[in-house]
C-alpha positions in Angstrom: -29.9 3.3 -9.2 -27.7 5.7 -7.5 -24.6 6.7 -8.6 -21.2 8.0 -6.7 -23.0 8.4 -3.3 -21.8 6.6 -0.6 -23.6 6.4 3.1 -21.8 8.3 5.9 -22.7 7.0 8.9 -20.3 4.1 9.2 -17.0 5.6 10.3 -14.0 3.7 11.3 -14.7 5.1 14.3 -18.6 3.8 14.4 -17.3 0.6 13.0 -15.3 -0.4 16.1 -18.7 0.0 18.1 -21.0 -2.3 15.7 -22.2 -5.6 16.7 -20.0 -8.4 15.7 -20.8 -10.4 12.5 -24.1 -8.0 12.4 -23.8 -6.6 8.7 -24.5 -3.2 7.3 -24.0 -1.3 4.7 -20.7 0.8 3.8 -21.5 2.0 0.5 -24.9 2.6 -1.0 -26.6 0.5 -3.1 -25.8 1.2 -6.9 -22.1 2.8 -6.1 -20.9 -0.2 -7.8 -22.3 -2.5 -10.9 -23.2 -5.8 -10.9 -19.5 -6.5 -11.5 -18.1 -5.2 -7.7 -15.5 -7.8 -7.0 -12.0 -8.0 -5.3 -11.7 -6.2 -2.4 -8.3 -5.2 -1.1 -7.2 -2.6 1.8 -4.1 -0.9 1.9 -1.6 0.3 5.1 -3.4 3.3 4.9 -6.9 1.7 5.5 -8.5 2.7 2.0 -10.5 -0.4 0.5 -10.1 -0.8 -3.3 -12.5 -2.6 -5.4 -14.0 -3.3 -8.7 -16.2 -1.6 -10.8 -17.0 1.6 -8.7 -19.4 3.8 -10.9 -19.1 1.4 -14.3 -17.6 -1.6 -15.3 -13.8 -1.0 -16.1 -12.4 0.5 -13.2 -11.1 0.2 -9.7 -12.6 2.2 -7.0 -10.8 3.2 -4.1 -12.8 4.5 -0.8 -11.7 6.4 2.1 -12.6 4.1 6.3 -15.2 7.6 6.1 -16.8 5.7 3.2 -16.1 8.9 0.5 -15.6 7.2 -2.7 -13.6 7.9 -6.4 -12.5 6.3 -9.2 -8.7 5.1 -8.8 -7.9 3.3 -11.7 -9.9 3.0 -15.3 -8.8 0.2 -16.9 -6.2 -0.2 -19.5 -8.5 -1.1 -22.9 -9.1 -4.9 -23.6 -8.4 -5.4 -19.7 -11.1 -6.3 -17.3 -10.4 -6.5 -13.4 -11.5 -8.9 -11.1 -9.3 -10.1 -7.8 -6.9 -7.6 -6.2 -4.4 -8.3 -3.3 -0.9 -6.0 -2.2 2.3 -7.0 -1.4 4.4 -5.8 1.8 5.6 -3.2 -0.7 1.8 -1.6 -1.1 2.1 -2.8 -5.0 -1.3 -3.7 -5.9 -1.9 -6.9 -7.8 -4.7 -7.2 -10.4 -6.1 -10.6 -11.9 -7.3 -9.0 -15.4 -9.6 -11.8 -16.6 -10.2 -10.7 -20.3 -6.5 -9.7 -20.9 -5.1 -13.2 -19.8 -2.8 -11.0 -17.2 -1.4 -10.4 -13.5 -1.3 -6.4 -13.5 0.5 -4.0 -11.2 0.1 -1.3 -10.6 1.1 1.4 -8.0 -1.1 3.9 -5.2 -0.6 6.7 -7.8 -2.9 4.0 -9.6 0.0 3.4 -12.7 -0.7 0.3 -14.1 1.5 -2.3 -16.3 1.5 -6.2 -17.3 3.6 -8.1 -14.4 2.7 -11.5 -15.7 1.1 -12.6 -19.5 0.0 -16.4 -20.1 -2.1 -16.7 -23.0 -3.1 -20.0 -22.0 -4.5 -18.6 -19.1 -8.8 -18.8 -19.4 -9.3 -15.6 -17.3 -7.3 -15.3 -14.4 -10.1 -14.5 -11.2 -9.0 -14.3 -7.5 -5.5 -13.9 -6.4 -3.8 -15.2 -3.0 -0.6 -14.3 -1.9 2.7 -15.5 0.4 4.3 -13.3 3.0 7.4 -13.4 0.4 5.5 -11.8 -2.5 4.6 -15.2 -4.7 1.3 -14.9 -6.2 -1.2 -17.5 -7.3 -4.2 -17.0 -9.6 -7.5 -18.8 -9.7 -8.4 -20.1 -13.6 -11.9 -21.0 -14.1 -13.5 -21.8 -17.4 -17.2 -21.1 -16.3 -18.6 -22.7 -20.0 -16.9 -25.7 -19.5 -17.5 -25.9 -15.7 -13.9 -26.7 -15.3 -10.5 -24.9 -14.4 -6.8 -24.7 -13.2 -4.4 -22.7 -11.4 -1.0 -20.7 -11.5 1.8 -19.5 -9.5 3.2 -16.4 -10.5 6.6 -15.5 -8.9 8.5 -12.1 -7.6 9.5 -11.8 -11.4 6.5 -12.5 -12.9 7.3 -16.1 -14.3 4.4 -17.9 -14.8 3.6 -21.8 -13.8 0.6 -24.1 -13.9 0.0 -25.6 -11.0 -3.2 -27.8 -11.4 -5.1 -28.3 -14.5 -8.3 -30.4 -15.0 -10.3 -28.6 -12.3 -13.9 -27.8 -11.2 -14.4 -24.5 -11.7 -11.4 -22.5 -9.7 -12.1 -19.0 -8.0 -11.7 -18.0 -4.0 -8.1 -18.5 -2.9 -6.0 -17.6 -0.2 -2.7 -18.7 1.5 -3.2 -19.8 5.4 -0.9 -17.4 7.8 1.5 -20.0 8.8 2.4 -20.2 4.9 1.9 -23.9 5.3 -1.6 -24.0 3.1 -2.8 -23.2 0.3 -6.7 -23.0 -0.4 -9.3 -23.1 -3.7 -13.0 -23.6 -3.9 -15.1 -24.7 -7.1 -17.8 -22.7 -7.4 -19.4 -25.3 -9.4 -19.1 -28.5 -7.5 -19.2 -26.6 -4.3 -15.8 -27.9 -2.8 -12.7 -26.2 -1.0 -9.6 -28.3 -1.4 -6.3 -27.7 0.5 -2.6 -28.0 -0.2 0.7 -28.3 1.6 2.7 -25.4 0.5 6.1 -24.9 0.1 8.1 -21.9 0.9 8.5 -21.6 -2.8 5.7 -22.0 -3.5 5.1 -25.4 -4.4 2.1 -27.6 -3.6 1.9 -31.0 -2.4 -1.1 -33.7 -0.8 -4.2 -32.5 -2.1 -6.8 -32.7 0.0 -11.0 -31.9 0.5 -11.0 -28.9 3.3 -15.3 -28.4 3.2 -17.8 -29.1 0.5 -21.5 -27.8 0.7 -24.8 -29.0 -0.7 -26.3 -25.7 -2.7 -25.7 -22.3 -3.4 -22.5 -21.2 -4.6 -18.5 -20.3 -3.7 -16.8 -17.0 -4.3 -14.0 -15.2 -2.3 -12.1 -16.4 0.7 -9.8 -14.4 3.6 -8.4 -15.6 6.3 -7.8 -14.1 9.8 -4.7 -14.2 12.1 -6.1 -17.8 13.2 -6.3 -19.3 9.9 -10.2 -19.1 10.2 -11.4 -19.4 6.6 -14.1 -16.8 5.4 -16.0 -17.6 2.4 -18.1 -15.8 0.7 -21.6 -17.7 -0.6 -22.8 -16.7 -3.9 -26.4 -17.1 -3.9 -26.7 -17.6 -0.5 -26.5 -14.2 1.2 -23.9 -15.0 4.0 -20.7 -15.2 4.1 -19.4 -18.6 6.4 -16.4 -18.6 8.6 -14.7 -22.1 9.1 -12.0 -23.5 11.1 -8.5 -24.6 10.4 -10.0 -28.1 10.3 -12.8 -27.3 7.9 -15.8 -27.3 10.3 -18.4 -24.5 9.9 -18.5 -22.5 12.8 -20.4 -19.3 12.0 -22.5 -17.8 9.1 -22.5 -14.5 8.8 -26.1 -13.1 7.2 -26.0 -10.0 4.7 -28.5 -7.8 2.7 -27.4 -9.0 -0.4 -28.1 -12.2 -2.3 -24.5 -12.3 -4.3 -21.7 -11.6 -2.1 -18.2 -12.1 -4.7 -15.3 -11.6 -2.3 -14.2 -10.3 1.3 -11.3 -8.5 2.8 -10.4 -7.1 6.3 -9.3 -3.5 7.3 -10.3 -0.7 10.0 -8.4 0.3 12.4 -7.5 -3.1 14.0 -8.1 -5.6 11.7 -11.3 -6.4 12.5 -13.5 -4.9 9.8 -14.7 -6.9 6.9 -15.7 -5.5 3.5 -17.8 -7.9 1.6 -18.8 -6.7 -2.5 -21.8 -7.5 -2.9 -23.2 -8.0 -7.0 -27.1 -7.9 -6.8 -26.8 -4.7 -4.4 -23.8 -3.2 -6.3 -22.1 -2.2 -3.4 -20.2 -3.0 -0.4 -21.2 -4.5 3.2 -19.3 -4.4 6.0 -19.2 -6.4 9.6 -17.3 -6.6 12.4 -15.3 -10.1 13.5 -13.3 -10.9 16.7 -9.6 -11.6 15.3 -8.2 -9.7 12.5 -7.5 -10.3 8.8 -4.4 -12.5 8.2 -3.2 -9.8 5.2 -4.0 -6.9 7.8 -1.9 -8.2 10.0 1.3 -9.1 7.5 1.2 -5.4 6.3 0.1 -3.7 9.4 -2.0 -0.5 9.4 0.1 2.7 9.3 
């Protein structure tokens, strides 16, 4: 397995040029464990993600692909999803601590938000005005919930009595809110409320096999969604029908984000290859877009 060597050859610069929705690799297989989840990119266009090198940490690598350890975890703290505010604070679901961390580009971290009743937060989405929510699962029990975490840091439960919560992701008119069950292999939708309420609870797509991880939208509201155990990541419409899926390397693809220097670059972590693949698409990434590229 290699270790702390990351492939050259695709530049922001090369990336702009590739084929869309044709993946490659931006890392090399092994720069991340098993674990590689939650990727986030900030203003600057540096992708962060977890487990870079070993288990507790958050890696952080440069559009030329040169990677580093950014953060190693606080003891007892695992991380898992990872999404920034308009502020470039970085938000960290830390599934065995119970907790929403923060923590800050110089990579200082602290608790934002505690709820022991919490299973182990996983995936984070986020509103243009800063309010966070969390996906819950309990993967024993094959159930879940959710939570809304506000600009303080107060907690709520949303939902309880779940399938087994994980992608999530706020649509870029602020109007929606979406979560899959990995298990039962459905996304369900929400109104949403500017503050951040939800309301009218409905089924958005459901599949037949494999497996539901991460989910991103783009400027459109086109919903990405990442396939565990079915190497491709699927791109559906506003109304929930499939239009594209997107074929990768890897088996296990856990989450997605968009970056480059337009918007227009995904980064997918992939577990069984332990790193990260990347694609082109033809709108850019709704979060992109809200924090522009500096």
């Amino acid at each position: 397995m290699i270790k702390n060597l990351f492939g050259l050859a695709l530049t922001a610069g090369i990336c702009s040029c590739s084929s869309t929705y044709q993946s490659t690799d931006f890392t090399a297989p092994g720069s991340f464990t098993a674990e590689a989840e939650g990727p986030a990119v900030d203003a600057q266009g540096d992708l962060y993600a977890v487990s870079y090198d070993y288990k507790e940490t958050i890696g952080k690598v440069t559009p030329e692909g040169k990677g580093s350890v950014f953060i190693k975890m606080p003891q007892g703290s695992t991380a898992n999803g990872i999404r920034f505010n308009q502020n470039e604070e970085m938000f960290i679901a830390d599934y065995t601590g119970h907790n929403v961390l923060k923590a800050d580009l110089k990579g200082k971290v602290s608790v934002f938000a505690h709820e022991p009743k919490m299973n182990q937060p996983n995936d984070l989405a986020i509103m243009d005005n800063g309010i966070l929510f969390a996906s819950d699962p309990n993967w024993s029990k094959g159930d879940g919930q959710m939570w809304k975490i506000d600009t303080h840091g107060k907690v709520t439960l949303l939902e309880t009595n779940m399938g087994t919560t994980n992608g999530i992701e706020v649509s870029p008119d602020q109007k929606s809110l979406y979560i899959n069950e990995s298990k039962q292999l459905k996304i369900w939708v929400y109104d949403l409320s500017q503050d951040g309420n939800i309301s009218n609870k409905r089924l958005f797509h459901s599949f037949k096999d494999g497996g539901l991880d991460g989910m991103r939208c783009d400027v459109d509201g086109n919903l990405y969604v990442t396939r565990w155990s079915r190497s491709c990541v699927v791109k559906l419409s506003p109304q929930g029908q499939l239009l594209k899926t997107i074929q990768l390397k890897g088996e296990k693809p856990t989450n997605i984000a968009f970056g480059g220097k337009d918007g227009k670059t995904a980064y997918v972590t992939v577990a069984d290859r332990g790193n990260i693949e990347t694609f082109r698409v033809e709108r850019p990434g709704r979060a992109w877009a809200v924090r522009g590229a500096k």
